[in-house]
C-alpha positions as CSV (number, residue, x, y, z in Angstrom):
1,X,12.8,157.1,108.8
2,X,11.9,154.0,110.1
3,X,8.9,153.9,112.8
4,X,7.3,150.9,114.6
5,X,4.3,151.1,116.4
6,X,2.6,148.1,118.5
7,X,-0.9,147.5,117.5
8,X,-3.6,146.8,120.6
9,X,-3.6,143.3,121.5
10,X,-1.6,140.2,123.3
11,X,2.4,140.1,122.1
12,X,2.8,136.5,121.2
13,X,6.0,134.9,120.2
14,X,5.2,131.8,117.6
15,X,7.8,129.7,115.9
16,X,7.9,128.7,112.6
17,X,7.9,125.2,111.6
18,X,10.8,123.5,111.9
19,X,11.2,122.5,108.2
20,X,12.0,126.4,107.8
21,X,15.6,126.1,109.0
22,X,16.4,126.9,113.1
23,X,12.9,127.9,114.6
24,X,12.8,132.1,114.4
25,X,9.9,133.2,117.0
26,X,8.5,136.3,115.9
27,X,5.2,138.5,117.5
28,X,2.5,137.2,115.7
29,X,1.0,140.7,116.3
30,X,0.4,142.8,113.7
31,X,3.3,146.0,113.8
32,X,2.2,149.3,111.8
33,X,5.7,150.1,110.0
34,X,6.2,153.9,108.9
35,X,9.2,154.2,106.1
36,X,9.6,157.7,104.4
37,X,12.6,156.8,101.5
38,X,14.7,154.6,103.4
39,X,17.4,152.6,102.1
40,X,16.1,148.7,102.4
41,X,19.3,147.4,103.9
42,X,18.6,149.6,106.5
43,X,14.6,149.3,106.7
44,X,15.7,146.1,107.6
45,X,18.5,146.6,110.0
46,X,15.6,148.2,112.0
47,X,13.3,145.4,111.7
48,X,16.4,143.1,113.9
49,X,17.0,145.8,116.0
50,X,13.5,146.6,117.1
51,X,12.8,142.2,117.4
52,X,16.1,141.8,119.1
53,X,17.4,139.8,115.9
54,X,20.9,139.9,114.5
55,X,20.5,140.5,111.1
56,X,23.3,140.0,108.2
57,X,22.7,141.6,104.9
58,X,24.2,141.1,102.2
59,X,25.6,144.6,99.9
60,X,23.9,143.0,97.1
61,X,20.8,143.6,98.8
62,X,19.7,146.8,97.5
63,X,17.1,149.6,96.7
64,X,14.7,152.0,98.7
65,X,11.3,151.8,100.5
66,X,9.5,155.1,99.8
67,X,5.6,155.4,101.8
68,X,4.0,153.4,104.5
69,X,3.7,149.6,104.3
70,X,0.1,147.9,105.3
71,X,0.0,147.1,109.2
72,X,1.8,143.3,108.9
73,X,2.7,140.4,111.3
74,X,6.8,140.7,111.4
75,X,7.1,137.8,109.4
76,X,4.8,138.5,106.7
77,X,6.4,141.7,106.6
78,X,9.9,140.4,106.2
79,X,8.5,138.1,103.5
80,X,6.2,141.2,101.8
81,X,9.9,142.5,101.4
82,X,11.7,139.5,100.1
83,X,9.3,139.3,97.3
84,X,9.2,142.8,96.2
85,X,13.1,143.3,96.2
86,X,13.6,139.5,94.8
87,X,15.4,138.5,98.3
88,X,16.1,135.5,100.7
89,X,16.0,135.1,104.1
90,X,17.4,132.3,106.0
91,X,18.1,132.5,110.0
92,X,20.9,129.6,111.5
93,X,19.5,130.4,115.1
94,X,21.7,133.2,116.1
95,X,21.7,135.4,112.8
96,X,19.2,136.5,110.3
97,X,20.8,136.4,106.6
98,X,19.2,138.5,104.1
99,X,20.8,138.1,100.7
100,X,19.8,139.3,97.0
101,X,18.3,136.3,94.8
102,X,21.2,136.2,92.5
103,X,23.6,135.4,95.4
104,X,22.1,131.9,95.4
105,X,24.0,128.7,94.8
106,X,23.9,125.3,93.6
107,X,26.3,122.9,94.1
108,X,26.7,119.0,93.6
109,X,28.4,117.4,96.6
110,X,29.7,113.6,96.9
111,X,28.0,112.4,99.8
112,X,30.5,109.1,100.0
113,X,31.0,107.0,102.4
114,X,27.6,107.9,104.1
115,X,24.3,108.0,102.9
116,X,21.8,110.3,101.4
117,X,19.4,109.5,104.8
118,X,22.0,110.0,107.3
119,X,22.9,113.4,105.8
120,X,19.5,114.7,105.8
121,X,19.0,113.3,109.2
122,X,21.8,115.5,110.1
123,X,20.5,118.7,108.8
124,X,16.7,118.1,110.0
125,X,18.3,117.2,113.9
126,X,20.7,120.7,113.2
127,X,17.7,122.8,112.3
128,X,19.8,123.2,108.8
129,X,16.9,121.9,106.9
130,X,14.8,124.7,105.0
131,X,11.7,123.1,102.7
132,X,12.3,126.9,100.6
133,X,15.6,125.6,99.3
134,X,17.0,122.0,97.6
135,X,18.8,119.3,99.0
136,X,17.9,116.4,96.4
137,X,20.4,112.9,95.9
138,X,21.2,112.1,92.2
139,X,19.8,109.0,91.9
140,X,22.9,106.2,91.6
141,X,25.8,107.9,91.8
142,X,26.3,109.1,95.7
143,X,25.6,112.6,95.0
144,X,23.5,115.3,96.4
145,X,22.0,118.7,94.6
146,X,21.8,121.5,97.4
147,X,20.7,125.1,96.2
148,X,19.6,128.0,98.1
149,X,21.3,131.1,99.9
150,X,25.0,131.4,100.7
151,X,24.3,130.6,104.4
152,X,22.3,127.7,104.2
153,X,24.7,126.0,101.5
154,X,27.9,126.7,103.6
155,X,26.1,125.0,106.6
156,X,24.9,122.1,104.4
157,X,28.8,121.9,102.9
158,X,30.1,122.1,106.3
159,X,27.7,119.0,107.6
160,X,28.6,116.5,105.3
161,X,32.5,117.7,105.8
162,X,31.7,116.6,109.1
163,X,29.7,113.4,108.4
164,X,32.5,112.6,105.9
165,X,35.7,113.0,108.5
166,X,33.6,111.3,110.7
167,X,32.7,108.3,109.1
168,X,36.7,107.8,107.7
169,X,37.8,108.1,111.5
170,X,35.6,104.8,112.1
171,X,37.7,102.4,110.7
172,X,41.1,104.0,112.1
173,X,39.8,103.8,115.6
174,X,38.5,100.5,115.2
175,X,42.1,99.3,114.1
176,X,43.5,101.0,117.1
177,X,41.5,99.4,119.8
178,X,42.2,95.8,118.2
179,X,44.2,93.7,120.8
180,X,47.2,92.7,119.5
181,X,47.7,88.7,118.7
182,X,48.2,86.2,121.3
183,X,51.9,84.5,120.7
184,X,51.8,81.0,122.3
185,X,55.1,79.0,122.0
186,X,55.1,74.8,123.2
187,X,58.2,73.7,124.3
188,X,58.7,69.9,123.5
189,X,61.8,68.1,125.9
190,X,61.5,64.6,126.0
191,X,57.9,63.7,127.3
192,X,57.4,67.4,128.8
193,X,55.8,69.8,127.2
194,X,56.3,73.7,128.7
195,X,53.9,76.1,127.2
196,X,54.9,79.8,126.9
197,X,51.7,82.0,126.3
198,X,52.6,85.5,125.4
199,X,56.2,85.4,127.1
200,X,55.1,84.0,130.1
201,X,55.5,80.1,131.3
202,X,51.7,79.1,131.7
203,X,52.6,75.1,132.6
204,X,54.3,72.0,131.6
205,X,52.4,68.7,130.8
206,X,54.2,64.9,130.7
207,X,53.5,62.4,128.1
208,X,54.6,58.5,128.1
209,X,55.2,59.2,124.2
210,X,59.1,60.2,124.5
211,X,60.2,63.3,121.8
212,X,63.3,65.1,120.8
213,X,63.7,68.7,121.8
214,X,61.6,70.9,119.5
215,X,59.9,74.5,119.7
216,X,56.6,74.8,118.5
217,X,55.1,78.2,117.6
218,X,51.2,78.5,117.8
219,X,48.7,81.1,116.5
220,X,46.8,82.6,119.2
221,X,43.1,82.9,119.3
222,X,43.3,85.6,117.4
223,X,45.2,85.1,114.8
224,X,43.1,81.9,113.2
């Protein structure tokens, strides 16, 4: 069993600070939670469904809550819970993800052709950032250390996948939009000159000098 009951005072949503993740506004009133033997995976099922949070949890997370829990803010009550059942929490901004310790993963990721600074740019301006879990370069060799929970490593992978596809589109796109070379061909009759510029007759110029015939093909602008 699972009861909530709303403490007098003011309901007042706060966020947390923006280095934990995607900002997760909970009451900052205190809540008086009842729990007679209740599975945890579903003690906290019932947390996200009385705060209107999705909540995914993990079937490693595990155990029961047996008794009644001190009258805490929703927060520190989800973290009073996380460290007595050895658990992590991390919310994307549309799902809370509760997973067992053990789940969490460490993984060395080659962070060419971009930087170390414009990948952690892109996971503070994301909201991916979390100052609970790693993302540390190797110094020297264009890798990065991320470790934390399943979720938060999957969006960190998926962030420099993007960075990385973007960044090797530049160059292709930048080929593509390149005029192509100017072709200009002189024509040399007698003391005339005709000159051809791309295919088309741009004008003809006399000289006193007399030639023989002779085609003259000239790089463009852009090919010197």
């Amino acid at each position: 069993m699972f009861k909530r009951v709303l403490c007098a005072g003011v309901f007042v949503s706060t966020g947390l600070q923006a280095a934990l993740g995607a900002p997760l506004s909970l009451p900052a009133t205190p809540f008086s939670y009842t729990v007679l033997d209740q599975e945890l995976s579903a003690a906290l099922q019932e947390f996200g469904n009385n705060l209107n949070i999705r909540v995914n949890i993990s079937a490693e997370v595990k155990g029961r809550i047996r008794g009644r829990l001190p009258d805490l803010a929703p927060r520190e009550f989800l973290d009073r819970l996380t460290n007595l059942y050895n658990l992590q929490w991390y919310y994307d901004g549309l799902v809370l993800y509760v997973s067992a310790a053990h789940e969490a993963q460490s993984r060395l990721l080659v962070l060419t052709p971009i930087g170390f600074d414009e990948f952690k740019a892109a996971l503070d301006a994301l909201n991916i950032s979390d100052e609970r879990y790693v993302v540390r370069p190797a110094p020297g060799n264009g890798l990065v250390l991320a470790s934390g929970p399943p979720r938060f490593i999957a969006l960190v992978d998926q962030t420099l996948h993007g960075l990385v596809a973007e960044a090797q589109a530049r160059p292709r796109a930048a080929i593509a939009e390149k005029p192509p070379p100017e072709s200009v061909l002189m024509l040399f009759r007698g003391s005339s000159t005709m000159v051809t510029r791309d295919g088309r007759p741009e004008g003809s110029y006399s000289s006193d000098v007399p030639r023989h015939d002779s085609i003259v093909q000239e790089p463009g602008p852009a090919q010197r």
